[in-house]
C-alpha positions in Angstrom: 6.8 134.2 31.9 10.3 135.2 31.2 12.8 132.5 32.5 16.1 133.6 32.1 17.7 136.7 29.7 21.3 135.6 28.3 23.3 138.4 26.8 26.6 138.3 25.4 28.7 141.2 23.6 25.6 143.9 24.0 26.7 147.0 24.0 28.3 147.4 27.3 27.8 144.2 28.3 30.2 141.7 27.6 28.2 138.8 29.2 25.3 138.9 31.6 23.0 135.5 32.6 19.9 136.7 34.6 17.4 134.2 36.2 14.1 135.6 36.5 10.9 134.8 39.2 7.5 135.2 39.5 6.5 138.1 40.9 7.8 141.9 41.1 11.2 142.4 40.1 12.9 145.6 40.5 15.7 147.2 38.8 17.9 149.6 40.0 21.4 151.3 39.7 23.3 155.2 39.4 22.6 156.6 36.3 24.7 156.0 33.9 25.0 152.8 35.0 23.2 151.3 32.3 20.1 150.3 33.0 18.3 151.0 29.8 20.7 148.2 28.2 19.2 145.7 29.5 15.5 146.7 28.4 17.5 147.3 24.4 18.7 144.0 24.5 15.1 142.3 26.0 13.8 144.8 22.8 16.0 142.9 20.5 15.3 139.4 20.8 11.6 140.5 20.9 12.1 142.0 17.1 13.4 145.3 17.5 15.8 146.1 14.7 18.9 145.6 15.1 21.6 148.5 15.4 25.3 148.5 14.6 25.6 150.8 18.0 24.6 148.0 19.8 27.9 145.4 19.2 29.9 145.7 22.1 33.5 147.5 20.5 35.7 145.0 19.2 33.2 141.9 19.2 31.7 141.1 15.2 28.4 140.3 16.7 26.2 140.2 19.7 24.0 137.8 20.9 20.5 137.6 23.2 18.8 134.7 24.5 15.4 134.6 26.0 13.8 131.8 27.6 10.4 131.6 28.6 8.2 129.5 30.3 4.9 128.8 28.5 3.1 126.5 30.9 0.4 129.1 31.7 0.0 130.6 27.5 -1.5 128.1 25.5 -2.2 130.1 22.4 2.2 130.3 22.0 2.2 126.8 22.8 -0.3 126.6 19.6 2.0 128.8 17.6 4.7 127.1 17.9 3.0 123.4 17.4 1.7 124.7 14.3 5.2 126.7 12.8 6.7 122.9 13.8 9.0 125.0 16.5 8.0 123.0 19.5 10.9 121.9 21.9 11.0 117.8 21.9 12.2 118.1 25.1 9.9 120.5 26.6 7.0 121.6 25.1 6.4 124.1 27.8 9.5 125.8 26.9 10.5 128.3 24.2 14.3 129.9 23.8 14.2 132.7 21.5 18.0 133.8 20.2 18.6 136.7 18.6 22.4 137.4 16.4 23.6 140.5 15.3 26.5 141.4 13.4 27.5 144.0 11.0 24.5 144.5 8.6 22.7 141.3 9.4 21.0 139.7 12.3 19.3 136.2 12.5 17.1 134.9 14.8 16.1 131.5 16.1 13.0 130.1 18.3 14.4 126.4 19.7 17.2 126.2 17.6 15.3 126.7 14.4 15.6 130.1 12.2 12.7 132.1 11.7 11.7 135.4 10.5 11.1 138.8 12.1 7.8 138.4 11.9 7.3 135.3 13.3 9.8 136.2 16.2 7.5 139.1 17.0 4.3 137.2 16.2 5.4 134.4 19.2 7.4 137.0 21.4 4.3 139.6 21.0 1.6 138.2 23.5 4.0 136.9 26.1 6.2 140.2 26.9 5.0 143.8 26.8 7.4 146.9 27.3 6.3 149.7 28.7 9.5 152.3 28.2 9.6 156.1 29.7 8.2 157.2 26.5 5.4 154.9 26.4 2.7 157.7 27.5 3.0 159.0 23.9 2.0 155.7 22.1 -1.4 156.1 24.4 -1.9 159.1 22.1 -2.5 156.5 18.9 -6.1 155.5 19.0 -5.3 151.8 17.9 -3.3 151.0 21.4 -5.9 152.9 22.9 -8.1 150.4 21.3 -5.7 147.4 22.1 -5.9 148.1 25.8 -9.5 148.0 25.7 -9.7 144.5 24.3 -7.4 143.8 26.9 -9.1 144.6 29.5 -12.3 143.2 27.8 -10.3 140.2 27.5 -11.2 140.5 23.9 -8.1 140.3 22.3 -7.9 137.2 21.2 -11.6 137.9 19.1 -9.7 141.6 18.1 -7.1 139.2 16.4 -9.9 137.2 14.3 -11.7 140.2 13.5 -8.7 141.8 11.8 -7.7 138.1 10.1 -11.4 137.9 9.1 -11.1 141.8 8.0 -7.7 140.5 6.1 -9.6 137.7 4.5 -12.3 139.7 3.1 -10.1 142.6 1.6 -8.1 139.7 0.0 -11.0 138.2 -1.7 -12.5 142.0 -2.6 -8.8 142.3 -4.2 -8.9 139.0 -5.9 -12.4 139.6 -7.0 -11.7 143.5 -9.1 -8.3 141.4 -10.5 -10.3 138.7 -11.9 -12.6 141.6 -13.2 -9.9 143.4 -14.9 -9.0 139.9 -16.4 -12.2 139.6 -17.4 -12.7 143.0 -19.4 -9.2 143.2 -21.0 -10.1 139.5 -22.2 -13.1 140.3 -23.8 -11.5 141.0 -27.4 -9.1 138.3 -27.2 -11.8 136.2 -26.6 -13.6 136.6 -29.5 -10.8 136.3 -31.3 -10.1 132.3 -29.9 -13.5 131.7 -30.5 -12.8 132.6 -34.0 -9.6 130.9 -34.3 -10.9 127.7 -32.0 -13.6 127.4 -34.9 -11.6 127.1 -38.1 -9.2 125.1 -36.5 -11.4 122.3 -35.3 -12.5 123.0 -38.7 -9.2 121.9 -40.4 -8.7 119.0 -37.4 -4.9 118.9 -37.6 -3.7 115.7 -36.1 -0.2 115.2 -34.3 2.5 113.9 -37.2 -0.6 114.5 -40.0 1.7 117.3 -42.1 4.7 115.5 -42.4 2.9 112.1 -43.2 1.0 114.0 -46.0 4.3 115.3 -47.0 5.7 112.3 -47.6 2.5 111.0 -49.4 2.9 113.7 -51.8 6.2 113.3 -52.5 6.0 109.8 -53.1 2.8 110.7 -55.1 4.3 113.4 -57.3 7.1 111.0 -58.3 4.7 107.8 -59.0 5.9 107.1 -63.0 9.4 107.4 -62.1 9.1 105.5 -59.6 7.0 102.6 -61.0 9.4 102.4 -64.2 12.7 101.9 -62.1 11.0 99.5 -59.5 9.2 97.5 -63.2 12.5 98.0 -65.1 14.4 96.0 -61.2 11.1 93.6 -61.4 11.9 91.8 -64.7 15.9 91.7 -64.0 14.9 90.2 -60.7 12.3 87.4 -62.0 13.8 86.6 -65.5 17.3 87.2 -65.0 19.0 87.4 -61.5 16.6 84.6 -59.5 16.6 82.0 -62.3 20.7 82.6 -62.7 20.7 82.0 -58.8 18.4 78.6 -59.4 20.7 77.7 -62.1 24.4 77.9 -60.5 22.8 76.1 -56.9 21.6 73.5 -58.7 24.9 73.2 -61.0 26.8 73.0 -57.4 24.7 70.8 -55.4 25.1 68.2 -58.7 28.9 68.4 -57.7 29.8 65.6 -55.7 32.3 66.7 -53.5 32.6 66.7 -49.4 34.8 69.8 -49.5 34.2 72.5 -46.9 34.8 75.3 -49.4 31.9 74.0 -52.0 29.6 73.6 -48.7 29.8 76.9 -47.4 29.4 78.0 -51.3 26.2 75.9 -51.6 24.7 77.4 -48.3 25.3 80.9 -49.7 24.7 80.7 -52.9 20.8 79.0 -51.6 20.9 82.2 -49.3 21.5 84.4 -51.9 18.4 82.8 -54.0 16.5 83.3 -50.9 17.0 86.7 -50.5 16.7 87.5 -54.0 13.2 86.3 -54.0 12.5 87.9 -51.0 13.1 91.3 -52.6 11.0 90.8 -55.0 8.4 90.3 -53.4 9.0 93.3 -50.8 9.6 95.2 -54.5 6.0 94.3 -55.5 4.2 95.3 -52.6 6.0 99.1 -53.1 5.6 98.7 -56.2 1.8 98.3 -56.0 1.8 100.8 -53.3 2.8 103.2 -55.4 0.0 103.9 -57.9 0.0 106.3 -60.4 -3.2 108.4 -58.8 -3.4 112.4 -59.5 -7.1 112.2 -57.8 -5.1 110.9 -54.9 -2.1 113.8 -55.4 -4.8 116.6 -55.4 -6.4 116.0 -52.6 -2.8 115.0 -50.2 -1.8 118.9 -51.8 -5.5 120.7 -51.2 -4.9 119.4 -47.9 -1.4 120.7 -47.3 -2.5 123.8 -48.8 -5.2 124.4 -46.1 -2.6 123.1 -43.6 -0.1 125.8 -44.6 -2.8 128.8 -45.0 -4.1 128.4 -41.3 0.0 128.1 -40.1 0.3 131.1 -41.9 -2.5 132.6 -39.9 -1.1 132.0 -36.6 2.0 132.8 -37.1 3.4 128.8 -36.2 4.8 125.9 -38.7 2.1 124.0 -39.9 4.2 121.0 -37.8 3.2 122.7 -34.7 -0.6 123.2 -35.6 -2.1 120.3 -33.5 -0.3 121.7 -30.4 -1.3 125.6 -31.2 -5.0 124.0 -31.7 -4.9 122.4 -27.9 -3.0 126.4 -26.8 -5.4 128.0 -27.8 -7.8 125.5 -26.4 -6.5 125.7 -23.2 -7.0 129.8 -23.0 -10.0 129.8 -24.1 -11.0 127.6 -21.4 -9.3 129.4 -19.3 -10.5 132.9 -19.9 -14.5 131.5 -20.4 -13.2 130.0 -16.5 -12.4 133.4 -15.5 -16.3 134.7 -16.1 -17.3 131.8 -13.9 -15.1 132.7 -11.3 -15.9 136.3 -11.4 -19.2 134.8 -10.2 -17.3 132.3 -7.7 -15.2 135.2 -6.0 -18.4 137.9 -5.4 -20.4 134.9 -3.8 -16.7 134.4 -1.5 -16.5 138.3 -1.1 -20.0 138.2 0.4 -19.4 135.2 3.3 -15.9 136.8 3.7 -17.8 140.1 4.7 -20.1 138.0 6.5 -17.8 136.4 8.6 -15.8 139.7 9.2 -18.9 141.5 10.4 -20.4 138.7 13.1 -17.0 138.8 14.6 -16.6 142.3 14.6 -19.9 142.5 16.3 -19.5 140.5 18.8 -16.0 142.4 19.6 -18.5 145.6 19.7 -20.7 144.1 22.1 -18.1 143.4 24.2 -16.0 146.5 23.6 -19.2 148.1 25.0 -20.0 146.3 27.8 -16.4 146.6 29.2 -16.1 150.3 28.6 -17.5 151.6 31.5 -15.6 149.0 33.6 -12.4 149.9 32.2 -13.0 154.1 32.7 -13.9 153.6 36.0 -11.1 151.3 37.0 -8.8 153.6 35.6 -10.5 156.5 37.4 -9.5 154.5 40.6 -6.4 154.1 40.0 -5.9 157.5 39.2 -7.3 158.2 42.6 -4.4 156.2 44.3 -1.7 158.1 42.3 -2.8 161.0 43.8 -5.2 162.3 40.9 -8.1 162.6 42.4 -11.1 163.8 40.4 -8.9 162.7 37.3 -11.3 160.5 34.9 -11.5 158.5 31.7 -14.0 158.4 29.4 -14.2 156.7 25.9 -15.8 157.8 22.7 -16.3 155.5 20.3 -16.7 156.0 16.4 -18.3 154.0 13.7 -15.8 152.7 11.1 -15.0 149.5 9.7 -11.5 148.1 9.0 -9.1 145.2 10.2 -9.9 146.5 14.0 -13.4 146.3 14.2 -16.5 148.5 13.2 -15.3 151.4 15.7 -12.4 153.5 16.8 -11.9 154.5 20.5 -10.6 157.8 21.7 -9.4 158.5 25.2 -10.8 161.5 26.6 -10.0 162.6 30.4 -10.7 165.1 32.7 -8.1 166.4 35.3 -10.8 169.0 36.8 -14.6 168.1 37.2 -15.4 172.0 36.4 -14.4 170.9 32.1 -15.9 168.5 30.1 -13.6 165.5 29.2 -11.0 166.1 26.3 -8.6 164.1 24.0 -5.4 163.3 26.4 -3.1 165.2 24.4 -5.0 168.6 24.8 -5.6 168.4 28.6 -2.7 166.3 30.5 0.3 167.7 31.4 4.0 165.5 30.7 3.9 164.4 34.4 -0.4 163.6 34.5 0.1 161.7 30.8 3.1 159.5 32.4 0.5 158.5 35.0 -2.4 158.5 33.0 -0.6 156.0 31.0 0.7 154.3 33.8 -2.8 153.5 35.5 -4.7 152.5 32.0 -1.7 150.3 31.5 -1.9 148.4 34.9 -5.6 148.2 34.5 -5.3 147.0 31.1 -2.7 144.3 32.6 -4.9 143.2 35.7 -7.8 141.9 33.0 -5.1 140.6 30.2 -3.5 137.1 29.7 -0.2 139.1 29.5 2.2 137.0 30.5 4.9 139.5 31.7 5.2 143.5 31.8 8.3 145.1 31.6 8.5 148.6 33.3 11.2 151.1 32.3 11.6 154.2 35.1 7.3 154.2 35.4 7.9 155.8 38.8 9.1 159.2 36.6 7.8 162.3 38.3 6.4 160.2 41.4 7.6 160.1 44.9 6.9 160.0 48.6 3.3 158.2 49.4 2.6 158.3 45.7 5.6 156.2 44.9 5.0 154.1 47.4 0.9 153.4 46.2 2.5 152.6 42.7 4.8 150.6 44.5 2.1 148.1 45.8 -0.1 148.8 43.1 2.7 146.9 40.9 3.3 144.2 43.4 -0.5 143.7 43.3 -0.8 143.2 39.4 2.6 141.0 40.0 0.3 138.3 42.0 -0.7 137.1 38.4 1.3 138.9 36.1 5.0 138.5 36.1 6.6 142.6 36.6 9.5 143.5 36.0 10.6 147.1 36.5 13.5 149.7 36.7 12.7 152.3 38.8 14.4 155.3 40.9 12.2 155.4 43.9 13.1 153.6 46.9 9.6 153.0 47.8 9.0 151.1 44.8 12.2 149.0 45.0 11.7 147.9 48.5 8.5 146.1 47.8 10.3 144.1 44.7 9.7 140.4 45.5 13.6 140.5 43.4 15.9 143.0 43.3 18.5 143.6 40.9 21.4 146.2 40.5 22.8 147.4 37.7 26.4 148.8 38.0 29.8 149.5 36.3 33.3 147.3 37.1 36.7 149.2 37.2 36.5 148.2 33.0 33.2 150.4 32.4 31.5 146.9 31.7 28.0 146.6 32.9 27.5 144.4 34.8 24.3 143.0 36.8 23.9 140.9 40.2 21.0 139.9 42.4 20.8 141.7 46.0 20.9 139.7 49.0 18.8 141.4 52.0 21.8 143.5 53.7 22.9 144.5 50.0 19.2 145.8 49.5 19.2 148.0 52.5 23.0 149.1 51.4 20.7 149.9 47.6 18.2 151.5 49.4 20.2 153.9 51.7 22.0 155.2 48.5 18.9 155.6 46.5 17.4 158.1 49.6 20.5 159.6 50.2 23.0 159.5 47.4 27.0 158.9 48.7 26.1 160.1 52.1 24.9 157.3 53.5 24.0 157.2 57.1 23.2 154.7 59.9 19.8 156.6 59.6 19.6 156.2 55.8 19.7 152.4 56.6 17.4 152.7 59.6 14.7 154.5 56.8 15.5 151.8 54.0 15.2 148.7 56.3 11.8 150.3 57.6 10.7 150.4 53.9 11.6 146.3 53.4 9.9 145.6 56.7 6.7 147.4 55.5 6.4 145.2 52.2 4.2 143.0 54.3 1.6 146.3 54.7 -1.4 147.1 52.8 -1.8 146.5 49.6 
């Protein structure tokens, strides 16, 4: 139920803190007064959008806070576990804020952003308001249907049977994509094929071209090479090593301690050393590079082949081991697609499997609650004074994210004409509480936590007032109400009563009435400014009959 409403810089309002009970609570005040502020600013931390027209003038923003109390809705409590919004300090408890500034508005569930749509997703089954207009929504055949399921206590199934229907039309959608795919990949799948098969043909391997470049080089240049390395050879091994051999031994045969002719020993055996060391690294390159032009054609028939294929496909004959594995990798992939073409109809079918059991067991129940819900209606109708008024329901065969059916409303004012849709038979005043009694019905079977009311008494008055009056506090037994309404008779059997009025400032501005204050708010609602010691007299006999039938 809804705690407490904190508003700050709404329209009118420059701050407002409202504690709410169990129970009825009524809401009245002069017109004018602003009433209807309070529902726009309920309407906006619920989701509504947000209007410029509704920062109060000279404030950059506005700001609503709802708390609620979910100790009796599990399925929020769910929501909110599983969006990882729960309050550490009170599970039980959920404060939705709503900001709103020029051209922007943010929202926050326990102190953590969120979307629009989750706002509305949470705030959706635990407030519903019913405005003056709300007869005309009863006109659209899906909250016709909604109030059925309702009453049937079905909605909770109504809300897997259109996540099942969701599921289904996804995997249908996935499926014709992956069809598409498959068609427009038909020639570009032979192609790869093609393409796969010369080039596991050729086998490129990773750093293959630019070793056989090298090769080839070194191939193409083998005489030259060999004669300079020969011609270093024999200046090496008959001249430079045996020179080296000569002038250490010369030195070591010096007898001298000097430091000088030491270090000049060490180097000079060094330099011997190093000598013959690179003749032997010479001979190894030297034999290494033969004179081979077998060896030459095949390194270039394979760099030709190399270079014809990179030609090909368009990429440097470098790159052809990784265009190989590419190409490799979409061919996979598309021959994949084929297999899940097959994968995705087999999904399509359980997904249309699943959507269909659930939507026949909402059917069933739809069904079985139908005549229930017309003829509860037809006795509320009764109390509010439209007797031989009644409801019947027509269904239709269809199959979408609401089920495998579509309800229409039909009614009878007169029980000389067959039923008819609402629009075509109901007057303004007969829709208002036409919509009024399916809507209370509805209520009295839902798990709604809380139903907001805005001037449902429109029309009414006297005795009839009076029944609506007690038919609300009824439904508030297990349903929190909250409603703003004109008639007296209705306002005296609020379990809370609130005014709404304006200070010397034109602020509005709303307090909680005491039991003297309430007959002072009764007296003026049955007699305007002129209010008498009899006006009283009537409007404390209207508290003192709360406690009478009904």
């Amino acid at each position: 139920m809804l705690r407490q409403l904190t508003v700050r810089n709404f329209a009118l309002v420059e701050a407002l803190d409202l504690a709410f009970a169990p129970g009825l609570t009524v809401i009245t005040g002069e017109s004018g007064a602003g009433k209807s502020i309070l529902l726009n600013a309920l309407e906006l931390v619920l989701g509504a959008r947000a209007a410029s027209a509704a920062i109060r003038p000279g404030a950059t923003a506005c700001e609503v806070t709802a708390e609620f109390d979910l100790g009796a809705h599990p399925g929020a409590r769910d929501y909110l576990a599983e969006q990882a919004l729960v309050d550490p300090t009170d599970a039980g408890q959920c404060l939705v804020r709503r900001v709103a500034g020029q051209g922007r508005s943010r929202a926050f569930v326990n102190g953590s952003p969120v979307n629009l749509a989750a706002l509305q997703a949470l705030c959706n089954p635990l407030i519903e308001v019913h405005g003056q207009h709300a007869h005309r929504s009863l006109l659209d055949r899906t909250v016709q249907l909604a109030l059925l399921d309702d009453y049937a206590g079905a909605a909770e199934l109504a809300g897997s049977v259109g996540a099942a229907f969701r599921a289904w039309r996804a995997r249908c959608l996935e499926l014709e994509h992956a069809r598409e795919r498959a068609q427009a990949a038909e020639q570009r799948l032979d192609l790869l094929r093609y393409q796969v098969a010369e080039l596991r043909d050729l086998a490129p391997v990773e750093g293959e071209f630019e070793e056989l470049e090298t090769r080839r080089r070194r191939l193409a240049a083998a005489g030259e090479i060999r004669a300079t390395v020969g011609a270093h050879l024999s200046e090496l091994e008959d001249g430079l090593i045996a020179r080296l051999s000569r002038m250490s031994a010369d030195l070591d045969a010096i007898d001298d301690a000097h430091a000088a002719l030491s270090a000049s020993r060490e180097r000079m055996r060094a330099a011997q050393v190093e000598a013959e060391e690179a003749l032997g690294e010479m001979r190894d390159y030297f034999d290494a590079v033969p004179e081979d032009a077998a060896a030459l054609d095949e390194v270039e028939r394979r760099l030709d082949a190399i270079h014809d294929i990179a030609r090909k496909h368009r990429v440097r004959a470098g790159n052809l081991p990784a265009h190989a594995a590419d190409i490799e990798a979409e061919l996979d992939a598309l021959a994949a697609d084929g297999e899940r073409v097959d994968a995705l109809a087999e999904a399509v079918e359980t997904a249309a499997t699943a959507y269909r059991d659930l939507a026949g067991r909402l059917s069933t129940e739809r069904t079985a609650a139908a005549e229930g819900f017309a003829a509860d209606v037809g006795a509320v109708l009764a109390e509010l004074r439209l007797e031989g008024a009644a409801l019947e329901l027509a269904f239709t065969a269809t199959e979408n994210e609401r089920g495998l059916e579509s309800v229409e409303y039909r009614v009878t004012t007169n029980p000389r004409y067959p039923p008819a849709p609402l629009a075509t038979v109901a007057s303004g005043g007969e829709l208002t509480r036409i919509a009024l009694a399916i809507e209370v019905v509805a209520a009295q079977r839902s798990a709604l936590p809380c139903l907001v009311l805005d001037e449902a008494d429109v029309g009414l008055g006297g005795t009839t007032a009076d029944i609506l009056g007690r038919m609300l506090r009824r439904l508030a037994r297990h349903t929190q109400v909250i409603c703003v309404t004109h008639a007296p008779q209705v306002a005296a059997l609020g379990d809370a009563h609130l005014l709404v009025k304006k200070t010397a400032d034109q602020d509005t501005v709303i307090v909680p009435l005491g039991d003297a204050e309430r007959v002072e708010e009764l007296s003026r609602m049955l007699a305007g400014r002129r209010i008498t010691a009899e006006t009283r007299a009537y409007a404390r006999t209207l508290l003192d009959g709360v406690q009478g039938p009904g």
